[in-house]
C-alpha positions in Angstrom: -25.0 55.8 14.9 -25.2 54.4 18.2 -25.9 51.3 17.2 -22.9 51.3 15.0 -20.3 52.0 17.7 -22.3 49.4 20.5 -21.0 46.8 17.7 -17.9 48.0 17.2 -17.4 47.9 20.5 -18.1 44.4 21.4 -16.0 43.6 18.1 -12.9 45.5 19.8 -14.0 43.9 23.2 -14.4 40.5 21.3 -10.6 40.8 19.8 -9.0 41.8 22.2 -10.6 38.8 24.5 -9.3 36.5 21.8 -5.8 38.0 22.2 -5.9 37.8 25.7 -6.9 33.9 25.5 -4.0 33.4 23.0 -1.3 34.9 24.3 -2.0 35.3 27.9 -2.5 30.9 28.3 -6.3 31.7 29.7 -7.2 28.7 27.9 -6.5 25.5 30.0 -5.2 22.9 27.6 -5.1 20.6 30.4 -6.3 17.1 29.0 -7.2 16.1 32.7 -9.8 19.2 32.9 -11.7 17.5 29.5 -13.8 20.0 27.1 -16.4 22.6 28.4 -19.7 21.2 27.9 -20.9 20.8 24.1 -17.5 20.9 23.2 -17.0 17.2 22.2 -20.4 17.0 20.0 -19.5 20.1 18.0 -16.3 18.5 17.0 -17.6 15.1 16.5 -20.7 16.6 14.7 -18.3 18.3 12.6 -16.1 15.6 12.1 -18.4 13.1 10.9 -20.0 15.7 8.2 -16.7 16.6 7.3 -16.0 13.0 6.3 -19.0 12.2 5.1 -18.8 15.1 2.5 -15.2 14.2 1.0 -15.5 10.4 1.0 -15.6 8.9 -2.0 -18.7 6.9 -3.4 -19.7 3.6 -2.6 -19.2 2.2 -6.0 -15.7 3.3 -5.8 -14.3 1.1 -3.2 -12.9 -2.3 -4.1 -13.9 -5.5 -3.6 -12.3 -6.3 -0.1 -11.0 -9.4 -0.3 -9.0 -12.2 2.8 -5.8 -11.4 1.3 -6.4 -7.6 1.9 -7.7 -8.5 5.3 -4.6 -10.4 6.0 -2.3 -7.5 4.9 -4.7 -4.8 6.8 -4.6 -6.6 10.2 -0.6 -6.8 10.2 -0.6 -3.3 9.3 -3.0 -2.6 12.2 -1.4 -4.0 14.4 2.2 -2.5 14.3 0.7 1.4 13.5 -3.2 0.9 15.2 -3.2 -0.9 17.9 -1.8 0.6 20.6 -4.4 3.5 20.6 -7.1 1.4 19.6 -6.4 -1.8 21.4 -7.3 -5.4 19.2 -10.3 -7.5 19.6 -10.7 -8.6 23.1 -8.1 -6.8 25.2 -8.9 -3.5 27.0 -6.8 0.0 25.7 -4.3 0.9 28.9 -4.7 3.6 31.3 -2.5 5.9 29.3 -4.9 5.8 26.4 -7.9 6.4 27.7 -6.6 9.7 29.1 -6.2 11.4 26.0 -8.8 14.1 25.1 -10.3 13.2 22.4 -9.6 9.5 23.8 -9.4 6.7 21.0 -12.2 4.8 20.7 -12.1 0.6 21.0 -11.7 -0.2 17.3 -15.2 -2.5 17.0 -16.8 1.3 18.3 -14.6 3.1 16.2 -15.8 1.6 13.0 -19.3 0.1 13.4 -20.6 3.6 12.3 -19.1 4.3 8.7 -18.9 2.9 5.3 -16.4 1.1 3.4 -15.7 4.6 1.2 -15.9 6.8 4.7 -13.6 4.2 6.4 -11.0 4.6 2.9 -10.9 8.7 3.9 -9.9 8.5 7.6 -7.5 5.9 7.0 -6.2 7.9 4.2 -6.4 12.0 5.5 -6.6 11.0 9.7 -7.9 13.5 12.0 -6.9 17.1 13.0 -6.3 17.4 17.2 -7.0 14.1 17.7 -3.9 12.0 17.4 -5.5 10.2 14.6 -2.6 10.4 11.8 -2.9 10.6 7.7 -1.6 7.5 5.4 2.2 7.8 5.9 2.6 8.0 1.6 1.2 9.7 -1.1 -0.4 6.1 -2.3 -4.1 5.7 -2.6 -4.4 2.6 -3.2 -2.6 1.1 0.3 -5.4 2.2 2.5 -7.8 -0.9 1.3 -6.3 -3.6 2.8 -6.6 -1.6 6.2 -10.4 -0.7 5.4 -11.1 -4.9 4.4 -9.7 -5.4 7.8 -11.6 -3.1 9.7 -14.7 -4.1 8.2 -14.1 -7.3 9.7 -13.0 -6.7 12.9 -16.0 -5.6 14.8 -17.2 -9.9 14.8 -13.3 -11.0 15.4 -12.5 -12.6 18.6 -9.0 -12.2 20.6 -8.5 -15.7 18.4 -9.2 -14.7 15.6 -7.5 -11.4 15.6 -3.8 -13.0 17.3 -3.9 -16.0 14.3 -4.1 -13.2 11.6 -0.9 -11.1 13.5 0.8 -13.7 15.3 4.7 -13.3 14.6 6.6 -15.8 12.9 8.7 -18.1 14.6 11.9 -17.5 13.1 16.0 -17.9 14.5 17.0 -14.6 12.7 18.1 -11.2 13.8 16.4 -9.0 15.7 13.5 -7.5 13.7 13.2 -10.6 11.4 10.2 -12.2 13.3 8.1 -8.9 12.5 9.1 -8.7 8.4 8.9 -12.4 8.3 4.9 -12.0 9.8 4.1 -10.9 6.2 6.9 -12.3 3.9 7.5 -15.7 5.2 10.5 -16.9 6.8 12.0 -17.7 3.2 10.9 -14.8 1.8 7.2 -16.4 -0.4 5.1 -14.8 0.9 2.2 -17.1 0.0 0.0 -13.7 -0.9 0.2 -12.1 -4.6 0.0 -8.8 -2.9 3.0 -9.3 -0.7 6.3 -8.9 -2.9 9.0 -12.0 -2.9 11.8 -11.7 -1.8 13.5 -14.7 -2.2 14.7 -13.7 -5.5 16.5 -10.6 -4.6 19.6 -9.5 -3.9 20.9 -8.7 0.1 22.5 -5.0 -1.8 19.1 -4.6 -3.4 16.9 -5.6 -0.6 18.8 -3.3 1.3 19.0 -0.4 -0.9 14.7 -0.7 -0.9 14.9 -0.6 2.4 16.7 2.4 2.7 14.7 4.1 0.1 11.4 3.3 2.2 12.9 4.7 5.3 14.2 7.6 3.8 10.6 8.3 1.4 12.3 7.8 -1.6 10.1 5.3 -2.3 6.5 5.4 -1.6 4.6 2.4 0.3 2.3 3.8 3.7 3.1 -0.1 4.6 7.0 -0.4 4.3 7.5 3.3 5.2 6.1 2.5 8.5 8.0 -0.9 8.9 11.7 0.6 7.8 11.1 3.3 10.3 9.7 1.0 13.2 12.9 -1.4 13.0 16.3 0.3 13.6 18.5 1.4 10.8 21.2 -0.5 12.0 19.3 -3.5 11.8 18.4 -2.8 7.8 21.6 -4.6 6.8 21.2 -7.6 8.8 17.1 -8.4 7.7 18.5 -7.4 4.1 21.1 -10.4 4.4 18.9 -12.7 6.0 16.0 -12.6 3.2 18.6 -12.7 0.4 20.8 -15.7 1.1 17.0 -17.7 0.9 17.1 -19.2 -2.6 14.2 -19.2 -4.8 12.5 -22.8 -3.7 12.5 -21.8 -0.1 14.2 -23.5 2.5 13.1 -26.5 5.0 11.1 -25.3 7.9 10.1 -22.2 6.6 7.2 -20.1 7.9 4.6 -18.4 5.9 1.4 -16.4 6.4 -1.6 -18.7 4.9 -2.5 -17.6 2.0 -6.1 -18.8 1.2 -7.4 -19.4 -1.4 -7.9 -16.2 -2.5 -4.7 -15.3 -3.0 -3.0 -17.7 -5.7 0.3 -15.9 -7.3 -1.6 -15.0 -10.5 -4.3 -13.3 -8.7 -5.1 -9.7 -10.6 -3.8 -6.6 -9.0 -6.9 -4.8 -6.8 -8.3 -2.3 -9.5 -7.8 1.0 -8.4 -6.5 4.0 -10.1 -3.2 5.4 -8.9 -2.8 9.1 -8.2 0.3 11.6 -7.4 -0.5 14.0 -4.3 -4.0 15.6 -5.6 -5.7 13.6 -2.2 -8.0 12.9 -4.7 -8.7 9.0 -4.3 -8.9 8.7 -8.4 -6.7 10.6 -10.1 -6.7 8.4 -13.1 -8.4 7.0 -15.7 -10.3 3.3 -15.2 -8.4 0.4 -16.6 -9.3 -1.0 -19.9 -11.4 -3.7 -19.8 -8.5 -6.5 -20.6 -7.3 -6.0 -17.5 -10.3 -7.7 -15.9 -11.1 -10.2 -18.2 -7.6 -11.9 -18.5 -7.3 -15.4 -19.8 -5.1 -18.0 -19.3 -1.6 -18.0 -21.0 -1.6 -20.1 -24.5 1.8 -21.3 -25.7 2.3 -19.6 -28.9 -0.2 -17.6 -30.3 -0.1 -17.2 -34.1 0.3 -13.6 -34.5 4.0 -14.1 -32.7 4.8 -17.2 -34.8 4.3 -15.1 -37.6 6.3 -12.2 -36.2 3.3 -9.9 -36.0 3.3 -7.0 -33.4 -0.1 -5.8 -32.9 -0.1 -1.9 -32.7 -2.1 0.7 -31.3 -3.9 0.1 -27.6 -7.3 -2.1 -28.6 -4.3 -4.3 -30.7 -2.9 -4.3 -27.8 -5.7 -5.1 -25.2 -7.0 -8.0 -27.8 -3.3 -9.1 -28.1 -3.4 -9.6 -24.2 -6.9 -11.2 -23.5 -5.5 -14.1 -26.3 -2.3 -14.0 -25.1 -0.8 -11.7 -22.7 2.5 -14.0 -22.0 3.2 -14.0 -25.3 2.6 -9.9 -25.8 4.5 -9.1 -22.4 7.5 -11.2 -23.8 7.6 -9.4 -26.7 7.6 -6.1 -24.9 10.3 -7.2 -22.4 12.3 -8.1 -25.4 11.7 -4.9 -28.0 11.0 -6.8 -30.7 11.0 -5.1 -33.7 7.5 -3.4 -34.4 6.5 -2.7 -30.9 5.8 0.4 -29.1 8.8 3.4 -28.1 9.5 1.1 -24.5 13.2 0.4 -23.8 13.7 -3.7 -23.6 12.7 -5.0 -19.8 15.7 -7.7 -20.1 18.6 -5.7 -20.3 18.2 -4.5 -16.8 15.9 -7.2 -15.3 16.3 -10.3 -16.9 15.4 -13.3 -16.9 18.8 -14.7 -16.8 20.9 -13.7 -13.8 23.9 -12.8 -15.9 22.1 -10.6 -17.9 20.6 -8.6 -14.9 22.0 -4.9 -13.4 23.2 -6.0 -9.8 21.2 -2.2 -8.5 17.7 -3.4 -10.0 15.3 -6.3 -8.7 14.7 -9.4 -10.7 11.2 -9.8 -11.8 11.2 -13.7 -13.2 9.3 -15.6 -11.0 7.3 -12.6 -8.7 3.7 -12.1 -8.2 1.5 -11.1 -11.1 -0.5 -8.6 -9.0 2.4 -7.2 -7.5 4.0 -6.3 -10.7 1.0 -4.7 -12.1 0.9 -2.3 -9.1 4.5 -1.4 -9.1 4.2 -0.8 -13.0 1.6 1.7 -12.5 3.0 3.4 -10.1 6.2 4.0 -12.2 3.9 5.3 -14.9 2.3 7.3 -12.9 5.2 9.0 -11.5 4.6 7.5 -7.6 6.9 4.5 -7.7 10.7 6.4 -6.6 13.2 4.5 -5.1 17.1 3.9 -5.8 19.5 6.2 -8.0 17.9 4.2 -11.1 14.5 5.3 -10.4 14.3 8.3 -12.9 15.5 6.1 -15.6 12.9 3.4 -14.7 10.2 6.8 -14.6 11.3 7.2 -17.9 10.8 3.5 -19.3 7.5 3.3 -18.1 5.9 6.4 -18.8 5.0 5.1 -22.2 3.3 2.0 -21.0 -0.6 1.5 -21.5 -2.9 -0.6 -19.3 -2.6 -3.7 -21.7 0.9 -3.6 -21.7 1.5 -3.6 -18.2 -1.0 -6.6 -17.7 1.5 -8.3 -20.6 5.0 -7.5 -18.7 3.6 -8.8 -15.5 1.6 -12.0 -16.9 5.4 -12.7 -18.8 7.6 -12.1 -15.9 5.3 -14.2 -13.4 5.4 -17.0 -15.5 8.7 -17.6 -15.4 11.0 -19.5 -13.5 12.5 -17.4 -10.5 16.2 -16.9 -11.3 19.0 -17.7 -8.6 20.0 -14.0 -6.7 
């Protein structure tokens, strides 16, 4: 009995301690007074197994690849680098007297893996100022893992050539969008989006929709919020009086050869808000093994649809120009998928002034933003339900078709 009551004594005594430290502010959370001793290596201990057990497998990450590096490092260095400092330079005063304090990027990554590298950038770090991804998209936080792979050999050189800003005479703000889109809107990188073939009312409405979360990017979230909403307008304006064909002294981000405008979309399944970094199932195997366009195939001289999905995935590997025309068009004999071109194009006339022109944009690009409307992530303007409900039918093969067709044509005049 006695020892009964001795332990429910120190359990009282233990609560009522805890109370005390709670609501009485016994605890200094004074970031000048630092952790009591062993404090910092039980988080940290705890921190890395935490990680360590949720990251995904090795054989799950993609290959990282100079365009993703390029992408990553811009990204860094508007949402990183002013706790983490860049290659070369020293992390101010200010910084290094947070508790936990933010480690020099090279120290912060030399110690994990590609896969454990994808689930910090992704879920961040309770207490520790380290933020999650600012979307529910999976597939962003790549680029920013190729980067920091890298970036432990960069030198200060290196590092300022990759996020230098563009020289540019435009509005305030434009210099910073123009570091990854060009000057003229090309980009010169398949996973950057053009925008020279947009409308200013569209290009503004996206960015509106990124600033607001309507529609989901971690990377253009972060940029519509970090330039002022006053500004949107202007930038918006700027980008779409460019023509498609660029104009003279225009600026672009090197592109490398890596990164040529029919360059495949990075392959990694898309997922909704599970946090799981595959949600979906693995692309079929056309999508890898894509060959060139040929002019005519003879299934579509003959006015042959292919049906059912390996139809479809053979149609594309011969063809997939030929098969994504036919889907933008609804021939007869094709799939339940409402005709691209009466929204899109090609042909100027034909297009809704409230949805972005497609002829002439970056093969990989499409193929991401096509899966993401299938898989119910894309959002965006007052349209986007409709354009949910489009795509929701669309199979692997078909969205390699649609983007192969609409890259290979001519960009029309906004």
């Amino acid at each position: 009995m006695r020892p009964v009551l001795l332990l429910g004594g120190l359990a009282v005594a233990g609560a009522l301690a805890g109370l005390a430290v709670v609501f009485l502010g016994l605890y200094n959370t004074s970031a000048r007074s630092g952790h009591w001793p062993g404090v910092s290596w039980v988080l940290h201990t705890t921190f890395r197994n935490s990680v360590e057990l949720r990251a995904p497998s090795p054989e799950e990450v993609p290959d990282l690849t100079e365009p993703m590096v390029r992408l990553g490092a811009r990204h860094y260095a508007s949402a990183c680098e002013t706790c983490h400092g860049a290659p070369g330079t020293m992390r101010t005063a200010t910084i290094r007297a947070m508790v936990p304090a933010p480690p020099p990027i090279a120290e912060a990554v030399g110690s994990w893996t590609p896969a454990e590298l994808g689930w910090i950038v992704r879920e961040g770090v309770k207490m520790s100022g380290m933020p999650g991804w600012p979307s529910v998209r999976n597939d962003e936080v790549w680029p920013v893992v190729a980067f920091l792979t890298r970036v432990g050999s960069m030198t200060h050189e290196q590092y300022a050539a990759l996020v230098g800003p563009a020289s540019t005479d435009g509005p305030p703000g434009f210099g910073y969008c123009a570091g990854c889109h060009g000057t003229d809107g090309v980009s010169g990188n398949a996973r950057i989006p053009r925008l020279d073939i947009q409308t200013p009312d569209y290009l503004e409405m996206a960015l509106l929709s990124y600033r607001d979360g309507r529609r989901q990017s971690g990377y253009m979230t972060h940029a519509a919020s970090a330039v002022p909403g006053e500004r949107l307008r202007a930038l918006a304006q700027r980008f779409g009086r460019v023509r498609p064909g660029g104009e003279e002294g225009a600026t672009r981000p090197a592109a490398g050869p890596e990164a040529p405008a029919d360059t495949p979309a990075w392959d990694v399944p898309l997922t909704t808000l599970s946090g799981s970094f595959h949600g979906g199932p693995e692309p079929a195997a056309a999508v890898a093994t894509l060959s060139e366009p040929v002019a005519g195939s003879a299934a579509a001289a003959a006015g042959e649809a292919p049906r059912g999905e390996a139809e479809a995935a053979a149609a594309v590997a011969a063809d997939p120009v030929v098969r994504g025309r036919a889907l933008a068009t609804a021939e007869a004999g094709l799939r339940d998928v409402p005709a691209c071109q009466s929204c899109h194009g090609p042909d100027a006339e034909r297009r809704r002034p409230d949805t972005p022109a497609l002829a002439g944009q970056y093969r990989a690009y499409l193929e991401v933003q096509l899966r993401l409307w299938r898989d119910g992530v894309r959002g965006g303007g007052p349209r986007a339900p409709l354009m949910t409900e489009a795509a929701k039918l669309l199979s692997d093969a078909e969205i390699v078709a649609l983007a192969a067709y609409y890259a290979s044509l001519p960009p029309d005049a906004p």
